[in-house]
Residue frames relative to the residue before (quaternion, step in Angstrom):
aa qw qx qy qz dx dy dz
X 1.0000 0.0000 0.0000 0.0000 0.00 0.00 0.00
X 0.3902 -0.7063 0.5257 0.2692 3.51 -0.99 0.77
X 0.4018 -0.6754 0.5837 0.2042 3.73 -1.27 1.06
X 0.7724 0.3253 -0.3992 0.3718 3.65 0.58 -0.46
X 0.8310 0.1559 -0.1655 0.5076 3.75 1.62 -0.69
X 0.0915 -0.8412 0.5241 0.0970 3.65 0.64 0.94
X 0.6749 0.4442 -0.4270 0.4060 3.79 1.20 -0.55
X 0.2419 0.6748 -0.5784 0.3894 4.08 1.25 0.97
X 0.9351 0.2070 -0.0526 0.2828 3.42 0.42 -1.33
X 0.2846 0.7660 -0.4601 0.3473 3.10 1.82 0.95
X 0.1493 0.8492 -0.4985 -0.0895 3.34 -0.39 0.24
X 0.3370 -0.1368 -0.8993 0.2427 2.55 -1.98 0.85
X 0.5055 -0.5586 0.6211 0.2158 2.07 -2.81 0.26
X 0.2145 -0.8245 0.2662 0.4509 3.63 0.16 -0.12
X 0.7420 -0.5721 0.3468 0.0435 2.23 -1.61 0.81
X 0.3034 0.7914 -0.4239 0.3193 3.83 1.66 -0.60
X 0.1098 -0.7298 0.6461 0.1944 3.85 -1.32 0.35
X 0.4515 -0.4873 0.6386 0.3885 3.70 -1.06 0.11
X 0.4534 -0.5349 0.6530 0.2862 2.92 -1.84 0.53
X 0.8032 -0.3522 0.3204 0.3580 3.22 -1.53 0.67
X 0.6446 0.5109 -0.2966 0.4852 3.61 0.80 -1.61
X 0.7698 0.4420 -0.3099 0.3406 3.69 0.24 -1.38
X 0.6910 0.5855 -0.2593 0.3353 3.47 0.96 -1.08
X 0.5960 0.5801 -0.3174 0.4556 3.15 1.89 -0.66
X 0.6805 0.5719 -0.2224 0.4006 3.10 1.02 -0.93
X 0.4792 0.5209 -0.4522 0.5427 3.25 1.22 -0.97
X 0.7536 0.4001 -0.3535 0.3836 4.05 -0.36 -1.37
X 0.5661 0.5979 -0.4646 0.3260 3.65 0.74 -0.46
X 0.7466 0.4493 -0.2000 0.4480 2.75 1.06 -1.65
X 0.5277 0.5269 -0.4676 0.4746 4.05 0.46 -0.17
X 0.9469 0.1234 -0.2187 0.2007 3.26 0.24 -0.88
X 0.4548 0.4055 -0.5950 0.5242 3.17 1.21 2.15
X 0.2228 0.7597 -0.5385 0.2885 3.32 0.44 1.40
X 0.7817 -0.1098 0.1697 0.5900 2.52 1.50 -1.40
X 0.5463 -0.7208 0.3363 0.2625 3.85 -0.74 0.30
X 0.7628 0.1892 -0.0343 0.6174 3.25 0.95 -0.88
X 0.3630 -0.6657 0.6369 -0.1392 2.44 -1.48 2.31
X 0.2857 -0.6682 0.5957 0.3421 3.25 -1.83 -0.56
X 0.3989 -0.7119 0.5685 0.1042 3.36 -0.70 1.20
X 0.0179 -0.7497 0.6489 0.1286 3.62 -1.39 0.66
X 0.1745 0.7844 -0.5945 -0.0284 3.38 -1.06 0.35
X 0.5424 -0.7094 0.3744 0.2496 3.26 -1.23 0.73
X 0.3973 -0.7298 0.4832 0.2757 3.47 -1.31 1.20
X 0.8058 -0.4120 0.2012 0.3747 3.08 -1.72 0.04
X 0.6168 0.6252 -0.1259 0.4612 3.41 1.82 -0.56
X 0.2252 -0.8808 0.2271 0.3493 3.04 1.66 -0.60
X 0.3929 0.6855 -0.4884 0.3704 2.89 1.08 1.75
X 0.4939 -0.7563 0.2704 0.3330 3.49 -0.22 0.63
X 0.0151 0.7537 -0.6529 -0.0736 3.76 -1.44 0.38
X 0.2656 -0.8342 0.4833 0.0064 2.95 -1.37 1.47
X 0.2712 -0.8501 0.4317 0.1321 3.81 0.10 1.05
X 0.2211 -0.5948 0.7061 0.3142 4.14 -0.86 -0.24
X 0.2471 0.6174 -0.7428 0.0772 3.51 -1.00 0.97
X 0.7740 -0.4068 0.3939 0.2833 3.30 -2.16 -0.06
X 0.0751 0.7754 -0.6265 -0.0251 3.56 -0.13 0.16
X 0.1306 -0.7144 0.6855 0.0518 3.29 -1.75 0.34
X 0.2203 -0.8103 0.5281 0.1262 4.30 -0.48 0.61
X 0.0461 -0.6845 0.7125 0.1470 3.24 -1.08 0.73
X 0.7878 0.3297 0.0464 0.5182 3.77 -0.43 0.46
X 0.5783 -0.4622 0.4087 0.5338 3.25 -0.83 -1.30
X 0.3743 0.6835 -0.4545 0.4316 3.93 1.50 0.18
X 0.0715 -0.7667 0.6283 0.1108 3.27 -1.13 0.45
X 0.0248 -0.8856 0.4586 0.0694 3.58 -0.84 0.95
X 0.2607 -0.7936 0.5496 0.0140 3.36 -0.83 1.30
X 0.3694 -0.6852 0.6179 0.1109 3.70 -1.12 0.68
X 0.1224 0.8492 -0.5030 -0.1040 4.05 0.65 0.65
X 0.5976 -0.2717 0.5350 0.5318 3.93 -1.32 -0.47
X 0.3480 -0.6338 0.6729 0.1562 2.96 -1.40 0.89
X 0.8258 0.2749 -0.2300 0.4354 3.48 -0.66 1.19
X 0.4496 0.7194 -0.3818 0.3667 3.64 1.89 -0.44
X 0.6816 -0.4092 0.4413 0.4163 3.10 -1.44 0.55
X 0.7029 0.2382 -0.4076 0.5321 3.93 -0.08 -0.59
X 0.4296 0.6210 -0.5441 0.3657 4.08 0.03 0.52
X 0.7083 0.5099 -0.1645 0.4596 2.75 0.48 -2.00
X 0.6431 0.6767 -0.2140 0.2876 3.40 0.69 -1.70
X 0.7176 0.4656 -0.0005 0.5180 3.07 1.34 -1.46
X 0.6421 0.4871 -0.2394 0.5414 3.24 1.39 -0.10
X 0.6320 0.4875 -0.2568 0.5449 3.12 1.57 -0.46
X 0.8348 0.0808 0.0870 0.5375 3.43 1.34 -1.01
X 0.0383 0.8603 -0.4683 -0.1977 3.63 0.15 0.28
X 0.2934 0.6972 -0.6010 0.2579 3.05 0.42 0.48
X 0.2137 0.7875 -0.5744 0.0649 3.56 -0.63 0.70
X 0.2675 -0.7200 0.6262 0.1341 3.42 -1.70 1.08
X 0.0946 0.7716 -0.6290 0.0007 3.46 -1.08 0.81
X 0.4019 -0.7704 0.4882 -0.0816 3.13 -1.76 0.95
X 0.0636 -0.8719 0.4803 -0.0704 3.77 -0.12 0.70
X 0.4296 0.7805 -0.4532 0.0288 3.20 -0.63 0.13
X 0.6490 -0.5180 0.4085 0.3790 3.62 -1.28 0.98
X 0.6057 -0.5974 0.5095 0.1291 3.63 -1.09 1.32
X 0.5195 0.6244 -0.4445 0.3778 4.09 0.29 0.04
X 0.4148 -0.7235 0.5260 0.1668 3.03 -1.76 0.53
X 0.7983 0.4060 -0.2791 0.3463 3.15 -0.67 0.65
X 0.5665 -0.7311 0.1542 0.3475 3.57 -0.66 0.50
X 0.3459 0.8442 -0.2324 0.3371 2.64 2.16 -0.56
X 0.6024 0.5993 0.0994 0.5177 3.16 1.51 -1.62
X 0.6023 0.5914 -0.4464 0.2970 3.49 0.57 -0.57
X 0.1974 0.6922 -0.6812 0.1337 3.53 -0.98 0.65
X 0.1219 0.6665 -0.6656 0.3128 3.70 -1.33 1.40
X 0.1491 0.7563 -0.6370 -0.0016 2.90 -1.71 0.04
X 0.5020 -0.7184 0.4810 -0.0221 3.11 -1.40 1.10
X 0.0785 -0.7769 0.6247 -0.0097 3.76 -0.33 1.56
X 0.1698 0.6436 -0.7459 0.0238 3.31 -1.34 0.69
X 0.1670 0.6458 -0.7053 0.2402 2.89 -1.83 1.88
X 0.5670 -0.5835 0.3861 0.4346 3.14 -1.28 -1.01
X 0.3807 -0.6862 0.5742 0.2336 3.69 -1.33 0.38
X 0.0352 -0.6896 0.7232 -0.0141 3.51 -1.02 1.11
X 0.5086 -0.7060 0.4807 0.1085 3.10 -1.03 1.58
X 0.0200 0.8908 -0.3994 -0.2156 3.77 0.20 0.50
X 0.5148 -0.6793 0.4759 0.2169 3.85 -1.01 0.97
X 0.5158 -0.5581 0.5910 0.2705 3.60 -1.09 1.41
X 0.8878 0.0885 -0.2386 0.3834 2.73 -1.43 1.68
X 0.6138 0.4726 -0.5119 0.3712 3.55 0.59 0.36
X 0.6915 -0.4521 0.3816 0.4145 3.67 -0.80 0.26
X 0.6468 0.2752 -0.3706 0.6071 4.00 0.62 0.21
X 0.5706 0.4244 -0.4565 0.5347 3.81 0.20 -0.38
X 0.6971 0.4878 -0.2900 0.4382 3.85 0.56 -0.76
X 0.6493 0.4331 -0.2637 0.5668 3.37 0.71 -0.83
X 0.6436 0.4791 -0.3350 0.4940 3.90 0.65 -1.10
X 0.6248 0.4717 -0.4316 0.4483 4.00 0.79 -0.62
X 0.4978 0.5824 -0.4958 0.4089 3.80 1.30 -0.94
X 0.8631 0.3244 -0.1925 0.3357 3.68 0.11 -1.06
X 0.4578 0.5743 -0.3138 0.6018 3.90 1.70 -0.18
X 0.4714 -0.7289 0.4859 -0.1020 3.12 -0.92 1.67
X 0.3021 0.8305 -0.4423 0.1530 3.47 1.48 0.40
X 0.5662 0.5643 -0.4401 0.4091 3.96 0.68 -0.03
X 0.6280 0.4879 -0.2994 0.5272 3.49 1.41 0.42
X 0.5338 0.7094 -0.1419 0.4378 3.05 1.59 -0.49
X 0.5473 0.6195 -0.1691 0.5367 2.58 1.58 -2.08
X 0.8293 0.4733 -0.1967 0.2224 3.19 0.11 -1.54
X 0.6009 0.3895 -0.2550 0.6498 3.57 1.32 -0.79
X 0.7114 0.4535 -0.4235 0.3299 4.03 0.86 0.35
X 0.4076 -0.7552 0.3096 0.4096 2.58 2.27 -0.79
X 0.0758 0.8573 -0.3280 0.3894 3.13 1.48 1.00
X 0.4120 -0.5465 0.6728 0.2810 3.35 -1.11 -0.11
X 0.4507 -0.7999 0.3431 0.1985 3.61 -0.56 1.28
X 0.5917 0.6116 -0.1900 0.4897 3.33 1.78 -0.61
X 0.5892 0.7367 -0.1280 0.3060 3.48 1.73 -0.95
X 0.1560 -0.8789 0.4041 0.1999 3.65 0.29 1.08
X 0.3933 -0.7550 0.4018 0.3376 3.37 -0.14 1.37
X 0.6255 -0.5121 0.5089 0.2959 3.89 -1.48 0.70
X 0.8402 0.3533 -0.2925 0.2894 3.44 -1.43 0.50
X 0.6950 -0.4248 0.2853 0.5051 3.51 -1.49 0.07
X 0.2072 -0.6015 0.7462 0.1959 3.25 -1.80 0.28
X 0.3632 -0.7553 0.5391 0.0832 3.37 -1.40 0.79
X 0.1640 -0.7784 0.6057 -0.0215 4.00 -0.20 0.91
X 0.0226 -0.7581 0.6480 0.0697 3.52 -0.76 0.82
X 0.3562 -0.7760 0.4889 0.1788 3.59 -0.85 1.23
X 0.1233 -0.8390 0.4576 0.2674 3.71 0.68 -0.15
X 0.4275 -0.7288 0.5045 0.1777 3.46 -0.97 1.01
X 0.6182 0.2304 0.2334 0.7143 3.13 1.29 -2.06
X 0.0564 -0.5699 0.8197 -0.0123 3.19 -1.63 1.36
X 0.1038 -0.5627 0.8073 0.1441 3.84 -1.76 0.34
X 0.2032 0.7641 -0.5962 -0.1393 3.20 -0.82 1.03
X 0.5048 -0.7191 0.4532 0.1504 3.45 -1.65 0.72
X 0.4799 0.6674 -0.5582 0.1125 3.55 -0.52 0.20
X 0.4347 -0.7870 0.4241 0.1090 3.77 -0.82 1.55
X 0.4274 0.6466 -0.4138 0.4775 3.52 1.77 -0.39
X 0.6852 0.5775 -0.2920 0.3344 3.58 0.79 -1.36
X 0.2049 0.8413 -0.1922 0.4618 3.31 1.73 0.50
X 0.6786 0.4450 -0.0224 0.5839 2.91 0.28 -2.53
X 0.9098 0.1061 -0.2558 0.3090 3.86 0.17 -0.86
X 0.7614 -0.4224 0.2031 0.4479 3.23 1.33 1.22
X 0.7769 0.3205 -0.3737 0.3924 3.86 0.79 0.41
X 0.6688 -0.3523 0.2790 0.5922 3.82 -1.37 0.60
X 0.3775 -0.6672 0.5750 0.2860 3.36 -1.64 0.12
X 0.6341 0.4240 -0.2515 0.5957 3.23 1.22 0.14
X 0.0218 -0.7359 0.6717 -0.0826 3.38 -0.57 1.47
X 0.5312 -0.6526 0.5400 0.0192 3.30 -1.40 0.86
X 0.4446 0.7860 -0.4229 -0.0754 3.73 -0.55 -0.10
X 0.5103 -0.7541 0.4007 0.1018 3.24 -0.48 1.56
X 0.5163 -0.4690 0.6627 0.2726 4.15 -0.90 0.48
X 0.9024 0.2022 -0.1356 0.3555 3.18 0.12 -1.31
X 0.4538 -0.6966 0.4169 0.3674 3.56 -0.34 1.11
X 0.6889 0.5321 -0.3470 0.3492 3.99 0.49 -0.78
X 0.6537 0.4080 -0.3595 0.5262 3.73 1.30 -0.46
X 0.6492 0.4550 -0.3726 0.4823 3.77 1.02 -0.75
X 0.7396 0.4033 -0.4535 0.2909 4.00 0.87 0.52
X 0.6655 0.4106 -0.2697 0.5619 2.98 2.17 0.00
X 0.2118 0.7963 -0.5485 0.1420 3.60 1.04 0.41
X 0.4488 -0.8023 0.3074 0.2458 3.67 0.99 -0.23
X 0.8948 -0.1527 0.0688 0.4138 3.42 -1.11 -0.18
X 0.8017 -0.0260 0.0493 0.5951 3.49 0.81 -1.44
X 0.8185 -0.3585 0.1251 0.4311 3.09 -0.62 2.42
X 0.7721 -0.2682 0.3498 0.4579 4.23 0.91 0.34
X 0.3630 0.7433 -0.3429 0.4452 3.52 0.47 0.10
């Protein structure tokens, strides 16, 4: 038995859901821990590849600044379907906290009103800098917005105050009220 986390090895797990409100918040809050995720998307074969890029969130949107012309472009042009992953840098399981979007990617075009808005929430004056840019300088090309359908989020502490560690959240409001017993499962 652990002395520092004995509620690790209680089991059942429970079983409790967040309310809609909390679960959002929980994902908000993961994904400004940190910037850089790992992106899947599907190859031309239809086996998957999973990249580390930058990401930034407005909400529950995530927004990504790819190579123009990279394999996960193309990919995405071929398929949007895209899985992406996040998670808080710590050691130990105690500690675990992440979560998992899967939706689609819509490549957005310089200068249209989303590519504008999507630059509001894209951190590129850091960018600039480590490219050597001009800090003021909107960088050229598509920006990439992932809409998430499905989130899985993780966090094992949520344990300690009695709910599933695995919370579900659904796009669609009718599966996130029947997602059942354990967090969707």
């Amino acid at each position: 038995m652990s002395i520092a986390h004995p509620w690790l090895e209680e089991t059942p797990w429970p079983t409790t859901l967040l309310s809609k409100q909390q679960l959002e918040a929980k994902i908000e809050r993961i994904s400004t821990l940190t910037n850089i995720g790992y992106m899947g998307t599907v190859r031309k074969d239809g086996s998957p590849i999973v990249s580390p890029v930058e990401f930034y969130a407005h909400h529950l949107a995530l927004y990504i600044f790819p190579q123009p012309n990279s394999p996960k472009v193309k990919a995405i042009k071929r398929d949007p379907r895209i899985s992406f992953a996040v998670a808080n840098p710590m050691a130990g399981w105690a500690c675990v906290m992440g979560a998992q979007f899967f939706g689609k990617g819509t490549l957005l075009d310089p200068g249209t009103p989303e590519w504008e808005e999507g630059m509001k929430v894209f951190k590129y004056p850091a960018s600039n800098f480590e490219m050597g840019r001009d800090f003021d300088r909107l960088p050229p090309g598509q920006l990439l917005r992932i809409d998430p359908d499905r989130i899985v989020y993780t966090e094992h502490m949520l344990r300690k105050e009695g709910y599933a560690p695995r919370q579900i959240w659904h796009k669609d409001k009718d599966v996130q009220a029947n997602q059942g017993k354990y967090a969707g499962t």
